[in-house]
C-alpha positions in Angstrom: 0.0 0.0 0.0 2.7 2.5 1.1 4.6 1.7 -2.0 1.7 2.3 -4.1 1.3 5.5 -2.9 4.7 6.6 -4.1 4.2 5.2 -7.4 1.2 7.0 -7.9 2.2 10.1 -6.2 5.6 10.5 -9.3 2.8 9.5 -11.7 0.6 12.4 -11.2 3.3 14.6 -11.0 4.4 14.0 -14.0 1.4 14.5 -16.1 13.9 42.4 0.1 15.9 44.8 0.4 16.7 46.4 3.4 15.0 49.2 4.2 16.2 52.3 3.1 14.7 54.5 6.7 14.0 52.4 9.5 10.7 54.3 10.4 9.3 54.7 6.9 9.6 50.6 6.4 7.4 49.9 8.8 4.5 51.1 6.2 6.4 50.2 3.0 8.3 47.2 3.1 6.1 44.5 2.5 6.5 41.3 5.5 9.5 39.0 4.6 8.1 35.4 2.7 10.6 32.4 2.5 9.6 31.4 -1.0 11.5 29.9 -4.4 15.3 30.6 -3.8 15.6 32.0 -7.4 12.6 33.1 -10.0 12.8 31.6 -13.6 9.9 33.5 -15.0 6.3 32.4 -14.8 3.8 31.8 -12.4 5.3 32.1 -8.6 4.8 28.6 -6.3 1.2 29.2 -4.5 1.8 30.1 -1.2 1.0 27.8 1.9 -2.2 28.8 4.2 -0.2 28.4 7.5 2.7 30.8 6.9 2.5 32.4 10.2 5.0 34.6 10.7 7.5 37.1 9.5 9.9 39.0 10.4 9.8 42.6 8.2 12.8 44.8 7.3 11.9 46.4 10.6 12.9 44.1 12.9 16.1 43.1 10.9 17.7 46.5 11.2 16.6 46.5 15.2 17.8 43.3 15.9 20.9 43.4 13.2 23.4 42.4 16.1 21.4 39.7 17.3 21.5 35.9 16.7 18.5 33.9 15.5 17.3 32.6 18.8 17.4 36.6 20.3 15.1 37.8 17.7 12.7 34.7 17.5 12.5 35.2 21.4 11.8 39.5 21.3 9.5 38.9 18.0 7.4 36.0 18.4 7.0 35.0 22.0 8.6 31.6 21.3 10.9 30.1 24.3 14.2 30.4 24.0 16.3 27.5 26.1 19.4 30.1 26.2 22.1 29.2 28.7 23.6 33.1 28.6 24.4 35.6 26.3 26.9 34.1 23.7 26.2 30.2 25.2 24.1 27.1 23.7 21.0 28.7 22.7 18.0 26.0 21.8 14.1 26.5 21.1 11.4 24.1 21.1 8.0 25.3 20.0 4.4 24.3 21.3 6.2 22.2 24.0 8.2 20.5 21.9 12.5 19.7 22.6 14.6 21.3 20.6 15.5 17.7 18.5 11.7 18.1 17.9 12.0 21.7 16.1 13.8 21.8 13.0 15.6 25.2 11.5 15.8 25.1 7.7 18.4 27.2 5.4 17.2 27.6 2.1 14.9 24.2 2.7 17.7 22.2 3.9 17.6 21.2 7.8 20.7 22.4 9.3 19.8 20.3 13.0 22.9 18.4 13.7 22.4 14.8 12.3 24.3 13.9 15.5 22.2 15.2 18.4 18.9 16.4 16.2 19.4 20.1 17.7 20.5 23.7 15.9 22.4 26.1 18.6 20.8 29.1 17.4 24.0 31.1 18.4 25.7 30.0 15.4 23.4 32.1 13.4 23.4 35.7 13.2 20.2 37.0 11.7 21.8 39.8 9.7 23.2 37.7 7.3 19.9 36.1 6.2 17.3 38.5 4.2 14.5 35.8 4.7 13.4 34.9 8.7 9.9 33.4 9.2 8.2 30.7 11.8 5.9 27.8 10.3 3.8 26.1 12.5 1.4 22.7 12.4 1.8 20.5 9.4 3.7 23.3 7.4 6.7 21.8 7.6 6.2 18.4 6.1 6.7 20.3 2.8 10.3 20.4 3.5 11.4 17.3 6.3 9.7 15.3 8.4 10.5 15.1 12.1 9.1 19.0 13.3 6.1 18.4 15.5 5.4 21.9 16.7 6.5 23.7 13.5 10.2 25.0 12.0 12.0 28.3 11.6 12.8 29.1 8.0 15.8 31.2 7.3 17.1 32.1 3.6 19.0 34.1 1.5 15.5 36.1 -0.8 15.3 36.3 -4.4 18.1 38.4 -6.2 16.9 41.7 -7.7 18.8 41.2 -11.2 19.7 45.4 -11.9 22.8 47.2 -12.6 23.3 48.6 -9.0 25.9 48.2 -6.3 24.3 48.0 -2.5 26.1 48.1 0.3 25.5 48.2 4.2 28.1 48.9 7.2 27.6 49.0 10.3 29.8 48.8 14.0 27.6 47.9 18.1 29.2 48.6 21.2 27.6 47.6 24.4 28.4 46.2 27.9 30.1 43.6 29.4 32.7 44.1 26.4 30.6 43.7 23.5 31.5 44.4 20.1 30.1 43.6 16.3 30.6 44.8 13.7 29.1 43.7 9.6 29.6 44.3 6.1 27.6 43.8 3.0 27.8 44.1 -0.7 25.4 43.4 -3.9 25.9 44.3 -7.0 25.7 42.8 -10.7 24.1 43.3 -14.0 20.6 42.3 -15.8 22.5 38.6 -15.6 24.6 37.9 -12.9 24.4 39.2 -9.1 26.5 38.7 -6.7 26.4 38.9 -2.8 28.5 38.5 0.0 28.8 39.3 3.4 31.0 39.3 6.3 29.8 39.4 11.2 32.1 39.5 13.8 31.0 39.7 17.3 32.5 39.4 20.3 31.7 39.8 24.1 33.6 39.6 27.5 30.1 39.1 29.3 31.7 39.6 32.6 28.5 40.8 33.9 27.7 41.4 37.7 24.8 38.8 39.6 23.9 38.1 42.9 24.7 34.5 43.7 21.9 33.1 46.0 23.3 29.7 46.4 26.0 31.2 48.9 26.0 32.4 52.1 24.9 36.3 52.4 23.7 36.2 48.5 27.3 38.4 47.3 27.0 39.7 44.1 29.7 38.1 41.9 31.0 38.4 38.5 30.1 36.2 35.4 33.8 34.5 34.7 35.0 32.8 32.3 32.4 33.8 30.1 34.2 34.8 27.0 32.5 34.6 23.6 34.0 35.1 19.9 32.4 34.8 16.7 32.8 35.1 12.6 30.3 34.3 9.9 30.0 35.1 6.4 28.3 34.1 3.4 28.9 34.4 -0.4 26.5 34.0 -3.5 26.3 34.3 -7.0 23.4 34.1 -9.3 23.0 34.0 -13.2 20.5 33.5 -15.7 21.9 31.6 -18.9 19.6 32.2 -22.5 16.9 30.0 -22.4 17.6 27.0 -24.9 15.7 24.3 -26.7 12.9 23.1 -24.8 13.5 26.0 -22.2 12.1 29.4 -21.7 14.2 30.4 -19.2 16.7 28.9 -16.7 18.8 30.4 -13.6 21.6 29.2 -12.0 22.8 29.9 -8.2 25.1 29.3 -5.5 24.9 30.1 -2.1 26.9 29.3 1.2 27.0 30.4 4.5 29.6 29.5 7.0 30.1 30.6 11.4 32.9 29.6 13.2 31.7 30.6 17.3 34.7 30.2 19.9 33.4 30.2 23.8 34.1 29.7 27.3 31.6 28.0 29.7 31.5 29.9 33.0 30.3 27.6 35.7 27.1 27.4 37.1 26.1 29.0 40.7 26.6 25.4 42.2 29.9 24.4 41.3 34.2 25.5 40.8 35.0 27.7 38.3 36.6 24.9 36.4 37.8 25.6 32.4 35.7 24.5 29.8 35.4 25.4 26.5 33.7 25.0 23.0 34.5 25.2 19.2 31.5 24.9 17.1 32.5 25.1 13.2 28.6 25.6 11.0 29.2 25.5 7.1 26.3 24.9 4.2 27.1 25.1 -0.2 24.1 25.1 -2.1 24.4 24.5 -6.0 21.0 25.1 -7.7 19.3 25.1 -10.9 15.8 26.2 -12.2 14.0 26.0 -15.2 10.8 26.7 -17.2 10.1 25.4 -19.8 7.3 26.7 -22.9 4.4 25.2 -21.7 5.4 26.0 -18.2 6.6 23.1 -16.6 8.8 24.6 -13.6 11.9 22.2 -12.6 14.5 22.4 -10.3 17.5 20.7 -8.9 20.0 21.4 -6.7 22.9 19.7 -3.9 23.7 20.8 -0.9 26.6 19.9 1.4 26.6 20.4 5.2 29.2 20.0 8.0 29.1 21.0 11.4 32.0 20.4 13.9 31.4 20.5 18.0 34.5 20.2 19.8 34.2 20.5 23.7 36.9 20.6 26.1 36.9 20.3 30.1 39.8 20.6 32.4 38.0 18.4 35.0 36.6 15.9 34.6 39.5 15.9 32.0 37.5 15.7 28.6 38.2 16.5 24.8 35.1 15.5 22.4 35.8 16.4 18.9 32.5 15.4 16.7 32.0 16.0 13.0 28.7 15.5 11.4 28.8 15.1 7.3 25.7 15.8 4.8 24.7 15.7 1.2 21.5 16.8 0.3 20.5 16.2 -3.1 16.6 17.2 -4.9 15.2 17.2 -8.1 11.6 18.5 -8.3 8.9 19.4 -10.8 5.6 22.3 -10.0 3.1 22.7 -13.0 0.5 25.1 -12.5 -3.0 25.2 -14.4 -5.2 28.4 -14.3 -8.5 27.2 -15.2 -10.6 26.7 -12.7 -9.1 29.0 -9.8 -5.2 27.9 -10.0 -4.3 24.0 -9.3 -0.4 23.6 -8.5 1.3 20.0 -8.3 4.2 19.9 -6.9 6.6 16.7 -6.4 10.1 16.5 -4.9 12.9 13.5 -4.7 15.1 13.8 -2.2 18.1 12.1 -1.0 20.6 12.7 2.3 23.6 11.1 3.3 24.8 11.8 6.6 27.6 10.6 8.4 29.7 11.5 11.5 33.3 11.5 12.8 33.4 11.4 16.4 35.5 9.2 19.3 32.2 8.3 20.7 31.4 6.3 18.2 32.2 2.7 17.6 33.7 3.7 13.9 32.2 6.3 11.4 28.3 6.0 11.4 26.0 6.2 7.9 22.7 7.3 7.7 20.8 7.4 4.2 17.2 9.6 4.1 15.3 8.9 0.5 12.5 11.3 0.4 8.6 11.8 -2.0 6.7 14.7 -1.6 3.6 15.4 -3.7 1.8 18.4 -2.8 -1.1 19.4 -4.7 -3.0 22.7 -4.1 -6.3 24.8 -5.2 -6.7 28.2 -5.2 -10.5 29.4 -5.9 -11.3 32.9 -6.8 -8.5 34.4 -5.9 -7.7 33.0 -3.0 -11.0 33.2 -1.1 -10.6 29.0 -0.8 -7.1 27.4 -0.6 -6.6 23.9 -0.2 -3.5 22.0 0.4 -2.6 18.5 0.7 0.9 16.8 1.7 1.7 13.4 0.8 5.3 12.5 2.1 6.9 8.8 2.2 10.5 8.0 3.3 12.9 5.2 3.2 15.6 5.2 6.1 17.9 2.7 6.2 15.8 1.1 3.0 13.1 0.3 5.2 9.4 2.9 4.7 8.6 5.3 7.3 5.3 6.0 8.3 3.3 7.6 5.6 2.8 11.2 6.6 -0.1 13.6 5.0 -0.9 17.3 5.8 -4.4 18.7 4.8 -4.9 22.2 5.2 -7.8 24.1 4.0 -8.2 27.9 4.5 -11.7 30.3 3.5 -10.9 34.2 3.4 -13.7 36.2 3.2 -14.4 40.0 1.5 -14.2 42.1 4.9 -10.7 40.6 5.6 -11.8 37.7 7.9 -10.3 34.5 7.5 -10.7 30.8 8.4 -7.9 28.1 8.2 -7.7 24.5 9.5 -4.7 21.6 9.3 -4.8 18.5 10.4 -1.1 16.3 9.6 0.9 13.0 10.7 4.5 13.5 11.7 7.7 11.1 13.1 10.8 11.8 13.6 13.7 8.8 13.3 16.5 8.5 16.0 19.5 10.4 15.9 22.8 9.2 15.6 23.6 10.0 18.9 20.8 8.1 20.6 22.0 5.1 18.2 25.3 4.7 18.2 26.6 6.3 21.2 29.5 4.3 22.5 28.3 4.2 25.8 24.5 3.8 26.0 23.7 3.9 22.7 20.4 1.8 21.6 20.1 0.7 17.6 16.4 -0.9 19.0 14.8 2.6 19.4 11.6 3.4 17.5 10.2 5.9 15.5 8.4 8.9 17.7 5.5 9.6 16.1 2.3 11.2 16.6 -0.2 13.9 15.0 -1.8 17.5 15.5 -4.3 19.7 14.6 -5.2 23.3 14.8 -7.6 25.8 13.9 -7.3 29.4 13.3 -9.4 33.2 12.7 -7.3 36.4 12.1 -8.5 39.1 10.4 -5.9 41.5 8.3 -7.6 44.7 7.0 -5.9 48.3 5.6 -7.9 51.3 6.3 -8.0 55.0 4.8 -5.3 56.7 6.3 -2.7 54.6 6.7 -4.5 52.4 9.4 -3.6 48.5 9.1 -4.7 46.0 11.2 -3.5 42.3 11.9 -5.0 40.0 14.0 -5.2 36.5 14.8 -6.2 33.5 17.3 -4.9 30.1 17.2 -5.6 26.5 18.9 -3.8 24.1 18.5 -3.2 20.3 20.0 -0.3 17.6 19.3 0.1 13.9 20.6 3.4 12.5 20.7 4.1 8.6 21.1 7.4 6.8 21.7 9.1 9.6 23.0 12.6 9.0 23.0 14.3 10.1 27.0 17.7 9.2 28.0 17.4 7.1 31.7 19.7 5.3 33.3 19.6 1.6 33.5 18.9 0.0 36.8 21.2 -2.9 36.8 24.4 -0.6 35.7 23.5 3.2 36.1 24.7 3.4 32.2 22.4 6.3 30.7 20.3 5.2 27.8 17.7 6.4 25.3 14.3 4.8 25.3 10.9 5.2 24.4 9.3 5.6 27.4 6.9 9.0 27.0 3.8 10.2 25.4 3.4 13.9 25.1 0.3 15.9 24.6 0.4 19.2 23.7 -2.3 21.6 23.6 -2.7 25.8 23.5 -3.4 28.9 22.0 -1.1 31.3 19.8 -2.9 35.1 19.4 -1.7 38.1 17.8 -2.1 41.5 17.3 -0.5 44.3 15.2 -1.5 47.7 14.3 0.1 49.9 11.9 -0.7 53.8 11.1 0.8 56.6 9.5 -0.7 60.5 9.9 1.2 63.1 8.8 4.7 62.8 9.5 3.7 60.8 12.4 4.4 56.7 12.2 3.5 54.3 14.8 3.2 50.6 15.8 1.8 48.5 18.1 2.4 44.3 18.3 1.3 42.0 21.0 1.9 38.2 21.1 1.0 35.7 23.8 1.1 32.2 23.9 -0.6 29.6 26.0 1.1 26.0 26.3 0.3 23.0 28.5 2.8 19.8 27.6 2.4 17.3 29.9 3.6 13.9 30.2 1.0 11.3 29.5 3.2 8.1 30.3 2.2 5.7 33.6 4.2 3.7 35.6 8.2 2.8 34.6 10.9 5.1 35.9 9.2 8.1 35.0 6.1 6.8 36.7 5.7 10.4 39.3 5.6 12.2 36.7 2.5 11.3 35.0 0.2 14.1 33.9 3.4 17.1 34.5 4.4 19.2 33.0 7.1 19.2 30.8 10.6 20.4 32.4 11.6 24.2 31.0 8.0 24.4 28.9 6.2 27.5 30.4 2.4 27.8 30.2 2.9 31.4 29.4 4.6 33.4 26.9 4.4 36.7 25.5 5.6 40.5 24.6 4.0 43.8 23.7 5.9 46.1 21.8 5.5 50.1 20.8 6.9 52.2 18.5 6.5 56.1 17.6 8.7 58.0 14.7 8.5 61.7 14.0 10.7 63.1 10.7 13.5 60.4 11.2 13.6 59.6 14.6 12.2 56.7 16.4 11.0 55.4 20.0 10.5 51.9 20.8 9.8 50.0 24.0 9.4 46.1 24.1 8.3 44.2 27.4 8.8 40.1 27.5 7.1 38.1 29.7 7.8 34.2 30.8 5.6 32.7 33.0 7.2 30.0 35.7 9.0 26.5 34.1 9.5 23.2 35.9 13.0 22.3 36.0 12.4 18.2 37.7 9.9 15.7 36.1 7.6 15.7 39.1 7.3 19.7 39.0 8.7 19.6 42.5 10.9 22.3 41.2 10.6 25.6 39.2 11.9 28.6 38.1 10.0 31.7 39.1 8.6 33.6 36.1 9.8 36.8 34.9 9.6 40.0 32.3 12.3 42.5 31.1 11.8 45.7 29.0 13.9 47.0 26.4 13.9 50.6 25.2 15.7 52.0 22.3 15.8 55.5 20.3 17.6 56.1 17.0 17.7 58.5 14.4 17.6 58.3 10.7 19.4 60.8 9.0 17.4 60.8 5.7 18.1 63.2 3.1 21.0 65.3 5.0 23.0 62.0 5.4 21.2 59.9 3.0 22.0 55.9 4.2 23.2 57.2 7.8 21.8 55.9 11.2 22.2 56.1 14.9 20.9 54.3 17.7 20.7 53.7 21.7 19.9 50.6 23.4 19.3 49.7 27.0 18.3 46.2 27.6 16.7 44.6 30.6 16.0 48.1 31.7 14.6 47.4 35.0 17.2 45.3 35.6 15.5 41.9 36.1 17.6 39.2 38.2 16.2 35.7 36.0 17.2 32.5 34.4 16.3 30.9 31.6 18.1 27.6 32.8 18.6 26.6 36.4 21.8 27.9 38.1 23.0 30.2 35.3 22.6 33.9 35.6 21.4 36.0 32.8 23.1 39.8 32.4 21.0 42.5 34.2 20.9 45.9 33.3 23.1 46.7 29.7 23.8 49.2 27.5 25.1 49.1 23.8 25.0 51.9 20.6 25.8 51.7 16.9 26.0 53.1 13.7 24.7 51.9 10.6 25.5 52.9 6.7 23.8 51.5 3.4 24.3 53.1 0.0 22.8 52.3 -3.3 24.6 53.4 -6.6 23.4 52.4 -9.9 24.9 51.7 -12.5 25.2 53.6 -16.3 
């Protein structure tokens, strides 16, 4: 049957630019969409119903200095598992763990094929143009495996004109912080070219009160230090069309971080030296074509490493692990227009992934073979959209489950809309929870499970510059053979097992107003998120905790953010709230919850200094004592500035 499926699944199918003023993009830059990497002519790809959010041009010049995990965590009310500023930094959304949530470059996972997780740190959000959160069954278009949804980064369409862009710009801040970025574009009608260069660095020697010790002195974070480069490079051409093809482009892309860091010690224990190198590089080579009677086709390969090499004086430790992957796709999108538009679109995929480690018995192979077919209807212009997702793997040459996505979304006249998505999901073992050399089980199964949710927002733009966004979302997942790491009761040994079943249920809602009057610009954008994730298993090891809640999963989440401008310069304000976590299984334990403010004021210099920009920053202004994870302080009160240049010069 599930070989059927694919068979008749490849039958069917084969019948921004940065803003120019910070305050003026707020009403003219359209909101940032993670779509085709490069544009061949034709009909664009129909655009998913559960896109939820993006972040605009906006945002990216705010949070230019910023990694990926700092601005999902400020913008979208997601939790952020960060261990300090410059450390590990994971997220796992709608109770999901961070092996659970998958972060895609360009459509390519970039999770570690090792231990399933993306440390966030690694990726500083300047250097993408594209940032946006899916949610629900979303995902499936790309990889299997993301229960709660995925965070899309990428590097936009090229704009193929005869102009050079370029953008500079220097951050200095407490607690010895330093960053600094440069980027160019330039090219003709036929070829572009971009590339771009980060460094940041930071002391983060920051002052807390240690309660663990007698009298609660206030010590200094040590041993804390953080450095960090990341660049990336691309090239894009368009070739004349040939033969059977009406047009064709060619692209390639890559992206590559190297992070250096100290871990400090937790409140608990000696200030012992440890230390970690984490090396993040992706190529892309891609291809896409159209031909005549408008049959879109693409292919492209991908290669992925990612290095972790961890270092401890005591216990005396020196892990060096290397994690190897080829990605390679070929797919094919036709598009008819009468009735409504009806898009099919199937992908083959394969990935290879290996890893070099020590704690592995030997170098350890894992192939992915991948079918998507996704076909789509849009009815009068776009008042109905449905979706379906048909996606079969083979690991290890043996079928996966077979996973489908339905999604059907009704928007009406007024601006109201109605969506609905209902999807299957797994996610295999890693190669960590297989092979390790110690503990390592090649018995584990499949997690698995499914989810639902149900949505009503309303978008409407108003005389006047008035714009309105609003939205409320439910949502529920169940989770079976939850993989958890125990230890065994005959020899203490750690181990993975499939011992939980996870429910997860809540409510996303949003809120966004936009307005413009006379010289006057303002915005005002609320998230909050409701989450209960509790454990659903009985009895075994994990018997007591039975009906918890999941360990660092708050119930609530959220921020409210406000921004005024007048003639250039800008006022903004953000306040983030995180309501209590458990930190123990049984929810004997917690962390209290707690909210910081940010403020920041800037000026854009406009005509006088056309490209020119200033800015102030004070972050946790109110100088909230917190932690995000047990034992390890998080900086209070800091400030930082900067200065920021584009220019745009075209070309005779």
């Amino acid at each position: 049957m599930k070989t059927g499926l694919l068979h008749i699944a490849l039958l069917l199918s084969c019948g921004i630019a940065s803003a120019q003023g910070v305050l003026d993009s707020i009403l003219r830059i359209d909101t940032v969409q993670v779509i085709s990497i490069v544009t061949s002519g034709g009909p664009p790809p129909l655009q998913y119903p559960f896109r939820q959010q993006q972040l605009d041009s906006t945002d990216k010049v705010f949070y230019q200095a910023s990694t990926l995990g700092e601005v999902l965590q400020e913008n979208t009310g997601i939790y952020i598992k960060s261990y300090g500023s410059g450390a590990l930094s994971t997220l796992g959304l709608r109770g999901m763990g961070a092996s659970q949530t998958k972060v895609f470059w360009n459509g390519i996972p970039m999770n570690s094929g090792m231990n399933g997780t993306i440390d966030l740190t690694n990726l500083p959000v300047s250097l993408f143009e594209d940032v946006a959160v899916d949610l629900g069954g979303n995902t499936l278009k790309t990889a299997s495996g993301s229960f709660g949804g995925g965070i899309s980064v990428g590097s936009g369409n090229p704009q193929y004109t005869k102009q050079l862009k370029g953008l500079a710009w220097y951050e200095a801040g407490s607690f010895g912080k330093h960053n600094a970025a440069v980027k160019l574009e330039g090219g003709s009608n036929k070829v572009q070219t971009k590339a771009g260069f980060i460094y940041r660095r930071a002391q983060n020697d920051f002052p807390f009160t240690n309660t663990t010790l007698f009298g609660e002195p206030t010590q200094s974070q040590d041993h804390a230090e953080f450095e960090q480069y990341a660049g990336l490079f691309e090239v894009y051409f368009i070739p004349k069309g040939k033969g059977l093809l009406f047009s064709n482009n060619l692209a390639f892309q890559s992206f590559i971080s190297k992070t250096e860091r100290n871990i400090p010690p937790t409140m608990l224990s000696a200030n012992t030296f440890q230390a970690q190198s984490d090396w993040l590089g992706l190529a892309r080579l891609d291809w896409e074509g159209m031909t005549h009677n408008g049959h879109h086709l693409k292919a492209n390969a991908t290669y992925k490493f990612d290095e972790i090499n961890f270092t401890s004086e005591f216990p005396i430790i020196s892990s060096k692990n290397q994690t190897h992957s080829v990605v390679s796709q070929i797919e094919h999108r036709k598009a008819i227009f009468y009735p409504g538009s009806f898009e099919f679109t199937t992908r083959l995929e394969h990935t290879s992934q290996w890893a070099v480690t020590n704690n592995f018995d030997g170098i350890k192979y894992q192939p992915i073979t991948s079918l998507l077919f996704n076909p789509e209807y849009h009815i009068g212009y776009d008042r109905w959209i449905v979706s379906l997702i048909l996606r079969q793997e083979l690991v290890y040459n043996q079928l996966s489950p077979f996973l489908p996505s339905l999604s059907v979304r009704r928007k009406f006249i007024n601006g109201l809309y109605l969506s609905t998505n209902i999807f299957r999901n797994y996610r295999y073992p890693t190669l960590n929870d297989r092979y390790w050399s110690i503990g390592g089980n090649t018995d584990l199964q499949q997690e698995k499970g499914w989810g639902t949710e149900g949505k009503v927002g309303y978008d409407k733009s108003f005389k006047k510059g008035l714009k309105l966004e609003t939205s409320i979302n439910a949502y529920y997942l169940d989770v079976q053979n939850w993989i958890l790491w125990l230890p065994e009761s005959s020899t203490g040994i750690w181990t993975p097992e499939n011992v939980k079943r996870v429910k997860s249920r809540g409510v996303e809602a949003l809120i966004k107003v936009d307005g413009k009057k006379n010289d006057w610009t303002y915005r005002i954008t609320a998230n909050y998120h409701f989450n209960k994730a509790t454990n659903e298993t009985s009895g075994g090891a994990i018997g007591s905790s039975e009906g918890k809640l999941l360990i660092y999963t708050p119930q609530h989440l959220g921020n409210i953010s406000g921004m005024v401008g007048y003639k250039g310069y800008y006022l903004q304000y953000r306040q983030h709230l995180c309501g209590k976590r458990y930190i123990t299984s049984d929810n004997s334990q917690q962390l209290p919850a707690f909210t910081t403010g940010d403020l920041r004021i800037g000026k854009d210099f406009g005509k006088k200094l056309k490209g020119l920009s200033l800015y102030l920053a004070a972050e946790n202004l109110w100088n909230a004592e917190y932690q995000n994870i047990a034992w390890r302080p998080m900086p209070g009160r800091n400030f930082s500035g900067g200065v920021r240049y584009e220019f745009a010069v075209k070309k005779k």
